[in-house]
C-alpha positions as CSV (number, residue, x, y, z in Angstrom):
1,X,-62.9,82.3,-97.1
2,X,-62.0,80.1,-100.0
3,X,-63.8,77.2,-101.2
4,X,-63.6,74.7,-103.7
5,X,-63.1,70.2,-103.7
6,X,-62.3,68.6,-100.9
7,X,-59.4,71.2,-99.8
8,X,-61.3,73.9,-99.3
9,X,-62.3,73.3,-96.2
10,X,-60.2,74.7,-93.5
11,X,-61.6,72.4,-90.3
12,X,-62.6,69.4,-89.9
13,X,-65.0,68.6,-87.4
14,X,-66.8,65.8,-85.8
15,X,-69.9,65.7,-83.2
16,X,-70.6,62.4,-81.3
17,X,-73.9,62.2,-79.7
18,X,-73.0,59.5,-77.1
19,X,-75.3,57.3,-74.8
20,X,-74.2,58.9,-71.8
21,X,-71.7,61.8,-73.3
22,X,-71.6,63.5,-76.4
23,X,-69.0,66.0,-77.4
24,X,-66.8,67.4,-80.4
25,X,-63.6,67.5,-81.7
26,X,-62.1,69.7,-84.8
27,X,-58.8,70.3,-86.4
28,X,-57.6,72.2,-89.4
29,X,-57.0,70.7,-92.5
30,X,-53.5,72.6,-92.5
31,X,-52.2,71.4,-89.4
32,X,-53.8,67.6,-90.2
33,X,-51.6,67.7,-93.5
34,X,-49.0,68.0,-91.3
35,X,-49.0,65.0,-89.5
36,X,-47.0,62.1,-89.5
37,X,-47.7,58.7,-88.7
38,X,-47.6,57.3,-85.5
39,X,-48.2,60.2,-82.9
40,X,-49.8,63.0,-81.6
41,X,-52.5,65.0,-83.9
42,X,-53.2,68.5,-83.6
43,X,-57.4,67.5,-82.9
44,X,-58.5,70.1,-80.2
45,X,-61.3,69.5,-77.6
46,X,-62.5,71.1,-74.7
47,X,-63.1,70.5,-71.0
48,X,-66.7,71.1,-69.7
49,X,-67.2,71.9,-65.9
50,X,-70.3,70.3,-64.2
51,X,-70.1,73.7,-62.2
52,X,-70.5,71.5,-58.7
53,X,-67.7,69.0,-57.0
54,X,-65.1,70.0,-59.5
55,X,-66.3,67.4,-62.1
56,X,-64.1,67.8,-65.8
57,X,-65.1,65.6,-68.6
58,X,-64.1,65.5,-72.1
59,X,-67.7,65.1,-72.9
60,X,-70.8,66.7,-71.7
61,X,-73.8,64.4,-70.3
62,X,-76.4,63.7,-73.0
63,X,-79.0,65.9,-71.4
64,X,-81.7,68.4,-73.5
65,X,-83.8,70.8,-72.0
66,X,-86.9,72.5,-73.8
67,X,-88.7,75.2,-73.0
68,X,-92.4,74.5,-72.7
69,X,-92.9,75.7,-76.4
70,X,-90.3,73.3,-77.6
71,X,-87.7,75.8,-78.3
72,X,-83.8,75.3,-77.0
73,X,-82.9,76.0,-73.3
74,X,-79.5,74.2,-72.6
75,X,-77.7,70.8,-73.4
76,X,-75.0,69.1,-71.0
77,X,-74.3,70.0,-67.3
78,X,-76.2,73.0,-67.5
79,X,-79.1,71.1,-68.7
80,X,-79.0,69.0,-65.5
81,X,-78.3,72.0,-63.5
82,X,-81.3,74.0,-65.1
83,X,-83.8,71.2,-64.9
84,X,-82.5,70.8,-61.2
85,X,-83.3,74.2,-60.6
86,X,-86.8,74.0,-62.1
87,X,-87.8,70.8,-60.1
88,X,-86.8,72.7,-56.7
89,X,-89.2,75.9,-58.1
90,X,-92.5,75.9,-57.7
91,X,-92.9,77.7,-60.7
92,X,-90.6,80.0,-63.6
93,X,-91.1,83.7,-64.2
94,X,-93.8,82.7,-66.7
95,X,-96.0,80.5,-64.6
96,X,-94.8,77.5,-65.8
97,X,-93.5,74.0,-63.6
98,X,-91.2,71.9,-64.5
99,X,-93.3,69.6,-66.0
100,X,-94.4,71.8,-68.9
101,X,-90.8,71.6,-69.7
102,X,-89.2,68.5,-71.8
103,X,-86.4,67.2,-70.4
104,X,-84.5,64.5,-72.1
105,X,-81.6,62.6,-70.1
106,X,-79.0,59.9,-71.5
107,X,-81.8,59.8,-74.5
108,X,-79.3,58.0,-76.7
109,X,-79.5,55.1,-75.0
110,X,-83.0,53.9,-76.1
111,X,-81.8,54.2,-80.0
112,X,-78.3,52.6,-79.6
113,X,-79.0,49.4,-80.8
114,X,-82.1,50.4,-82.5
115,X,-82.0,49.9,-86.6
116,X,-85.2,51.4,-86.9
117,X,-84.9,54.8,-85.9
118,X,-86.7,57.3,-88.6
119,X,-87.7,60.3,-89.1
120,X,-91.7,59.5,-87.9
121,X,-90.1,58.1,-84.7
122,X,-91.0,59.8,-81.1
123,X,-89.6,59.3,-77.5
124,X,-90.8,60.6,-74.1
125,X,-88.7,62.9,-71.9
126,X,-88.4,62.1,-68.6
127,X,-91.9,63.0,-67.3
128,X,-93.7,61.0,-70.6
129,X,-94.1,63.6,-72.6
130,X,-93.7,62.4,-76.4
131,X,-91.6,64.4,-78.5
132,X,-90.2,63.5,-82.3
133,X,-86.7,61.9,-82.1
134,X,-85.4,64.3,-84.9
135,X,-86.3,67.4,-83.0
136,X,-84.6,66.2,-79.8
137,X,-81.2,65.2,-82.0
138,X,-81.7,68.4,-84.0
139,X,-81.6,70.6,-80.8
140,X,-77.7,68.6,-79.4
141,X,-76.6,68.8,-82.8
142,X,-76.9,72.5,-83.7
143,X,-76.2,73.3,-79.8
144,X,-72.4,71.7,-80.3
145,X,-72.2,72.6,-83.6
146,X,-72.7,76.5,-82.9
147,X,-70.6,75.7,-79.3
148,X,-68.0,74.4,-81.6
149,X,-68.1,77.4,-84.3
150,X,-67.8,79.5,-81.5
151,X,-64.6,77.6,-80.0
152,X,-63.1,77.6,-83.4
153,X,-63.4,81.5,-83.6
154,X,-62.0,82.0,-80.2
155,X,-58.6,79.4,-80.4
156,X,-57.8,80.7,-83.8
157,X,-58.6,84.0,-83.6
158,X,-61.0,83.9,-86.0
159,X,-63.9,87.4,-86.2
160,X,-67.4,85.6,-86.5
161,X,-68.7,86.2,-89.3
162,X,-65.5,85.7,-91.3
163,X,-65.9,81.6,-91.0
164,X,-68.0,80.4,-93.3
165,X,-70.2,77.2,-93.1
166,X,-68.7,75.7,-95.8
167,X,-65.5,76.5,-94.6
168,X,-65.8,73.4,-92.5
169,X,-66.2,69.7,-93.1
170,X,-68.5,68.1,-90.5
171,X,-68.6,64.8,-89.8
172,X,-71.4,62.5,-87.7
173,X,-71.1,59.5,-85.8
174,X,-73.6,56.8,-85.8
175,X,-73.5,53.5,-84.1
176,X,-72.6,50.1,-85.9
177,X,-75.4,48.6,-86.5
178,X,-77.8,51.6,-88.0
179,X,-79.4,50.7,-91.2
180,X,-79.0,53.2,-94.3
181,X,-82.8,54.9,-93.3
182,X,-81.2,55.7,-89.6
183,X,-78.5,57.0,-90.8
184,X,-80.5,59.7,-93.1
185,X,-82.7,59.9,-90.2
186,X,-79.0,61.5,-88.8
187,X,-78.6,63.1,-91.7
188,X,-82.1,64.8,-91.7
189,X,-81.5,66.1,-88.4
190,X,-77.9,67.4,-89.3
191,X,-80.1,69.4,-91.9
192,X,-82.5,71.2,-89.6
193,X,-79.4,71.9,-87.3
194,X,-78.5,73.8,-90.5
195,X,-75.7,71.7,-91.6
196,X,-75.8,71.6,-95.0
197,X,-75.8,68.2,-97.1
198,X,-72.6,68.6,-99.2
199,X,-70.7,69.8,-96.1
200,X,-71.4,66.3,-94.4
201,X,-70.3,62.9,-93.7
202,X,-71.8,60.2,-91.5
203,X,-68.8,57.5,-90.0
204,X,-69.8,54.8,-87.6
205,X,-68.5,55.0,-84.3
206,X,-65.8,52.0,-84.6
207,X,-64.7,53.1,-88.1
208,X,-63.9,56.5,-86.6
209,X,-62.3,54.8,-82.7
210,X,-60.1,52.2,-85.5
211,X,-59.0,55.3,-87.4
212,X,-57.5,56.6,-84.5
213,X,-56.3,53.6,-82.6
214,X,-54.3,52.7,-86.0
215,X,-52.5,56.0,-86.2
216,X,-51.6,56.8,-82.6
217,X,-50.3,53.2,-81.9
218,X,-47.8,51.9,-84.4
219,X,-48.6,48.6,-83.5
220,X,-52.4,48.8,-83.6
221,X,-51.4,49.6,-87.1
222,X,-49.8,46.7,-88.1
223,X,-52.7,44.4,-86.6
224,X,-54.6,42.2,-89.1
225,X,-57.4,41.7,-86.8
226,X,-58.6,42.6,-83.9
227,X,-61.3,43.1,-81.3
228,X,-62.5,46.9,-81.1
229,X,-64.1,47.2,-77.5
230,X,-66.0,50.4,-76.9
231,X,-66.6,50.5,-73.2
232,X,-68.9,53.3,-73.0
233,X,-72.2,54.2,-71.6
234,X,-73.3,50.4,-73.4
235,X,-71.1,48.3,-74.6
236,X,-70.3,47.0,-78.2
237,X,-67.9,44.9,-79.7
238,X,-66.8,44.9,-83.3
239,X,-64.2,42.9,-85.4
240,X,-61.8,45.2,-88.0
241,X,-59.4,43.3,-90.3
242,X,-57.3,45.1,-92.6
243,X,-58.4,46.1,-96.0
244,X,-55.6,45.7,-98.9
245,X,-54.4,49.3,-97.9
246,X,-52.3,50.1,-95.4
247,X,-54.4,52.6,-93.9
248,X,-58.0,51.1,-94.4
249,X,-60.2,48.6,-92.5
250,X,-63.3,47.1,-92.9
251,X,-66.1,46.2,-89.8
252,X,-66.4,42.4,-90.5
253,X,-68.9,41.7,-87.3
254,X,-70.3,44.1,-84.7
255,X,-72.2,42.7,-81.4
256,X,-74.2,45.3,-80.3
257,X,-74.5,47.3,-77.1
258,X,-75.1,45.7,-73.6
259,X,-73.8,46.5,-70.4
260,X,-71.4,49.4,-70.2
261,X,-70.7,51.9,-67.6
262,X,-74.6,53.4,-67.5
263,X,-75.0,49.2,-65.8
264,X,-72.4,50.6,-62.9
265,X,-74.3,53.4,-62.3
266,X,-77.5,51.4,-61.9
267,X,-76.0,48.8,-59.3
268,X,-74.8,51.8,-57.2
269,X,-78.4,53.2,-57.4
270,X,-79.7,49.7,-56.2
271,X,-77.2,49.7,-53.4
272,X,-78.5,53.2,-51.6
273,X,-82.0,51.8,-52.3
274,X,-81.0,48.8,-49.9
275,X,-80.1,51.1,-47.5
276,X,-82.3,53.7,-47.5
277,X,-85.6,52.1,-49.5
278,X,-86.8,52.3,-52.7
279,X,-90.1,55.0,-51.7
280,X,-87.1,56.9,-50.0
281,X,-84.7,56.9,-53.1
282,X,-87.4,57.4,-55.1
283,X,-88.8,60.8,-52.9
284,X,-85.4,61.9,-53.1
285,X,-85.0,61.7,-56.8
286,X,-88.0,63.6,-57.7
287,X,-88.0,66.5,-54.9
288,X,-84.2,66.7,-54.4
289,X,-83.0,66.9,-57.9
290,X,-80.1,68.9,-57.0
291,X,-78.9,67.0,-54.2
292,X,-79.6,63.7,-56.1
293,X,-77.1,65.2,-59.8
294,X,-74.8,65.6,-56.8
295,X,-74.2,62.4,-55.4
296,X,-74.5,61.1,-58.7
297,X,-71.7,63.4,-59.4
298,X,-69.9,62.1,-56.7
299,X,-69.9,58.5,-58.0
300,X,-68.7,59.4,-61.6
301,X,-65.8,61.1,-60.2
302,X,-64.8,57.6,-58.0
303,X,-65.8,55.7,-60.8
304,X,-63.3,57.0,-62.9
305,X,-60.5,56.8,-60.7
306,X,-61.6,53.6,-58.9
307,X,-58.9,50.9,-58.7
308,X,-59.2,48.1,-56.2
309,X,-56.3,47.7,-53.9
310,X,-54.9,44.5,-52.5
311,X,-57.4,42.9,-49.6
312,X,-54.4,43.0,-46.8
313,X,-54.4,47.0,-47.6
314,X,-57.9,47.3,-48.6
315,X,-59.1,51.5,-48.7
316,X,-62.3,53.4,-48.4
317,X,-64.5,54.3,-50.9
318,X,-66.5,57.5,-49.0
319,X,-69.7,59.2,-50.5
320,X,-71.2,62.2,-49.3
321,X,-75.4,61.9,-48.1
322,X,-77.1,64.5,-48.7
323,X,-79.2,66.1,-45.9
324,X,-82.3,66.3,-47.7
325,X,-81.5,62.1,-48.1
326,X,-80.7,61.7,-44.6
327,X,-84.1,63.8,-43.4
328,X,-86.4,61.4,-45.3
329,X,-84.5,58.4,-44.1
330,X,-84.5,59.8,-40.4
331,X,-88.4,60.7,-41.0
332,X,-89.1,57.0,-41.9
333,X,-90.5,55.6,-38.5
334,X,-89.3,52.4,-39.8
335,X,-86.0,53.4,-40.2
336,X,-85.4,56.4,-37.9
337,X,-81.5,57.4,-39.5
338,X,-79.2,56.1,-41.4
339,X,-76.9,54.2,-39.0
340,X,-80.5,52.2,-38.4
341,X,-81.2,51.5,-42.1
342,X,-77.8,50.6,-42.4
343,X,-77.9,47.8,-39.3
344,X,-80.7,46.9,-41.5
345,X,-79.2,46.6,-44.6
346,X,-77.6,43.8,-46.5
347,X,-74.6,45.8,-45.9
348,X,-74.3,46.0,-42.2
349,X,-71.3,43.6,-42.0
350,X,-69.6,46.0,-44.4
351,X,-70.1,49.7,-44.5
352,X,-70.3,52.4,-41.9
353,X,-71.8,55.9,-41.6
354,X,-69.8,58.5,-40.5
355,X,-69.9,62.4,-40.1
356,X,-72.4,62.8,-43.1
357,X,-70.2,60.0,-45.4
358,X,-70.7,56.1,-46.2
359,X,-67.6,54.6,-45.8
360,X,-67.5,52.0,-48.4
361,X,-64.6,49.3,-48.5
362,X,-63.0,49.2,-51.7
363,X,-64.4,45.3,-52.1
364,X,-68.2,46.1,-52.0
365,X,-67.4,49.1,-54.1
366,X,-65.6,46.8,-56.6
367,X,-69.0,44.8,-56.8
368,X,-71.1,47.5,-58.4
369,X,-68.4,46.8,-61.5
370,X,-67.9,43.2,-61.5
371,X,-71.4,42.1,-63.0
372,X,-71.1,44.5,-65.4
373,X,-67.3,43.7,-66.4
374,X,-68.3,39.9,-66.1
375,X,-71.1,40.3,-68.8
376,X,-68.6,42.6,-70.9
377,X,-65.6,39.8,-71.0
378,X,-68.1,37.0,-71.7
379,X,-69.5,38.6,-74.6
380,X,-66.0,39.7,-75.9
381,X,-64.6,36.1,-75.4
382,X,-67.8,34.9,-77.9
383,X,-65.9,37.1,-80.4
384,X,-62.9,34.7,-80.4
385,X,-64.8,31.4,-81.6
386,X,-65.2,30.3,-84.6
387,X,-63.5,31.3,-88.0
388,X,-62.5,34.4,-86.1
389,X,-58.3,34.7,-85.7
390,X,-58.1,37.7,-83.5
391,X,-54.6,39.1,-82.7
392,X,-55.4,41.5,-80.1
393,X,-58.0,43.3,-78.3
394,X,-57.8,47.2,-77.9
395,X,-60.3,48.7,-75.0
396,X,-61.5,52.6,-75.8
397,X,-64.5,54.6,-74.1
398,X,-64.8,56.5,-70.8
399,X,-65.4,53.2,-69.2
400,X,-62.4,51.9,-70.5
401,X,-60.3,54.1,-68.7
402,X,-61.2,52.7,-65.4
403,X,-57.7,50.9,-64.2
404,X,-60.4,47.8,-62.6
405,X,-61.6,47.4,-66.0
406,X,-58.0,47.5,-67.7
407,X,-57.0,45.2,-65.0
408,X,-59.3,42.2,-65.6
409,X,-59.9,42.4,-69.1
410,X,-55.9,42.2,-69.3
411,X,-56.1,38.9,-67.1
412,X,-59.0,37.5,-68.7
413,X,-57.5,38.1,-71.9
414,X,-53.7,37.4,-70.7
415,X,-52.8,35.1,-74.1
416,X,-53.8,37.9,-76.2
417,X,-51.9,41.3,-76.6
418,X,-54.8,44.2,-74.9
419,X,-54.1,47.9,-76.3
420,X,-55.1,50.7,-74.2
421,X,-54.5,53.4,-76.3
422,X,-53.8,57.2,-74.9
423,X,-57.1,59.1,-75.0
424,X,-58.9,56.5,-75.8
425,X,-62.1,57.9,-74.5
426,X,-62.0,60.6,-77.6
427,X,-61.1,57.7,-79.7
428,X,-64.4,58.3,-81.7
429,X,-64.3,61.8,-81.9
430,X,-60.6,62.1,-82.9
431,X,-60.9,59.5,-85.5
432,X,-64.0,61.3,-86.5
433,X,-62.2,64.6,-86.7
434,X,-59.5,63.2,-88.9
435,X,-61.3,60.9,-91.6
436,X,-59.8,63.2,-94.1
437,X,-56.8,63.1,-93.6
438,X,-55.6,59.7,-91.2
């Protein structure tokens, strides 16, 4: 196929190794020539299925799973549901447990707001095993860049083989506030996932979410300022202002990841610890993987969806236990079942057990968010003092698509206009997708 400047690519297409989710997003440069201002773009994604409680997501988790000699076994869900699989084994086909494996979960989250990152740099998998950083980036980046060759083929009818490397324009996103060595240290990796040099780019993650925002929301576009909050796994907050083009803007001040949806997560783990005990919850998560990726499961699919309801017409929140949970809890002599270690609880006054489900009133549900959304809106507000003269705020991320979230960040920040803009959890990826062309 033909090549030859900057036209002679026929997709563009961007990977986003997230903190918690990492995904792609292409497009072909025909169809992107096409489009107008203002509107829809022809970027194509796909859905991945957890394979258990129905779970869809945009993104897959930010899981890696090695073999014992280092090489590729799976990324995403079916790196959970693999590694789950291993844990409840005594052993593979080969003799091996699941602690010869390396198993890296949500392993962004450690480098996020890390300048530093290089090519020398290690990190442990879950079991402490140390492993270079590159290797464990290398392996996610050529898994969704060869899932996303393959998707290309499929959708456009495409024979493998036919599509040429070059053919396509890739494009990496980076956090913020990575130094120029971190972001070789992507582009190094990018390398041995055989993407070549000259068919790269590297765009940080609230360039790309602005390039997006500005050209699916007329008035984003017109903004001379604003707040760029991406409510993701951590949280960051950056300042764009408008460059003297139309189309261009420039990241005048970034605070870094903090809280973000990952912090929800953690106050709903606390909150079964209080029921059940920490040596319980602990048991569970290390002999019961499966069960425990379930009800984890469970709580990403309320969490997205959550909404608190007025207190006169207050709902339930209900979560599945798992039996292997409710054996160890009805095993501890101090506790004897879970309608005991509830009555024991700090939650007694509040939650009930019933058939198998904790029934969890939409107000103490509401309370594994608020810290988190506190923390999230007092650092934001910090962006407004000073020389700073914000005109708006626009909220994009998974996190920000939570209507609790919307909801006080638009109260908090009721003086100030607060974009929510369609999609805005591919925000990154789209913009990503369309650097060329947007």
């Amino acid at each position: 196929m033909a090549t030859g400047g900057l036209s002679k690519y026929l997709f563009v297409a961007a990977i986003d190794i997230g903190t918690t989710y990492s995904g792609y997003a292409f497009a072909s440069t025909k169809e992107l020539k096409k489009v107008k201002d203002y509107g829809p773009t022809p970027i194509e994604t796909i859905v991945w299925n957890s394979g258990s409680r129905s779970l869809l997501s945009s993104k897959a988790p930010t899981a890696l799973l090695l073999k014992p000699d280092k090489t590729f076994q799976s990324f995403g869900y079916m790196a959970e549901n693999d590694y789950s699989d291993l844990v409840s084994e005594e052993e593979d086909d080969e003799g091996h447990s699941y602690k010869d494996y390396y198993y890296f979960h949500r392993f962004k989250m450690d480098l996020h707001n890390n300048q530093s990152v290089r090519e020398t740099s290690k990190m442990k998998d879950v079991t402490g095993k140390d492993l270079p950083t590159i290797d464990v980036f290398s392996h996610s980046i050529r898994f969704l860049k060869d899932q996303l060759y393959d998707t290309i083929c499929t959708r456009k009818e495409i024979v493998r083989g036919e599509l040429n490397e070059g053919d396509i324009q890739y494009v990496l996103t980076v956090p913020a506030v990575w130094d120029e060595k971190a972001k070789e240290f992507m582009q190094k990796a990018a390398r041995n996932a055989n993407i070549a040099e000259e068919h790269l780019m590297i765009i940080t993650e609230p360039e790309a979410a602005s390039l997006y925002c500005q050209h699916i929301d007329k008035d984003i576009s017109l903004l001379n300022t604003y707040l760029m909050v991406d409510l993701g796994g951590v949280f960051d907050v950056t300042i764009i202002k408008k460059k003297s083009s139309e189309k261009q803007r420039e990241v005048m001040e970034i605070l870094p990841g903090t809280s973000g949806g990952n912090y929800v997560d953690h106050a709903f783990g606390q909150f079964l610890s209080d029921i059940v005990g920490t040596r319980n919850l602990d048991t569970f998560k290390d002999h019961y993987m499966e069960d425990n990726i379930d009800i984890c499961r469970q709580f990403e699919g309320k969490k997205r969806c959550f909404a608190a309801g007025s207190k006169s017409n207050e709902k339930m929140v209900y979560i599945s236990v798992p039996r292997a949970l409710e054996s160890l809890v009805k095993a501890d002599r101090s506790l004897k079942g879970m309608d005991i270690a509830i009555k024991r609880s700090p939650y007694a006054q509040q939650i009930s057990y019933v058939r198998h489900k904790l029934h969890i009133p939409e107000s103490t549900f509401s309370g594994f968010f608020q810290p988190t959304i506190d923390c999230i809106i007092t650092l934001t507000e910090k962006m407004f003092f000073g020389d700073n003269v914000i005109d708006a705020v626009v909220l994009v991320g998974g996190f920000a698509e939570n209507t609790h979230v919307q909801t006080s960040f638009k109260e908090k920040f009721s003086r100030s206009r607060v974009f929510i803009p369609e999609e805005g959890t591919l925000a990154v990826l789209k913009g990503a997708s369309a650097v060329i062309q947007i």
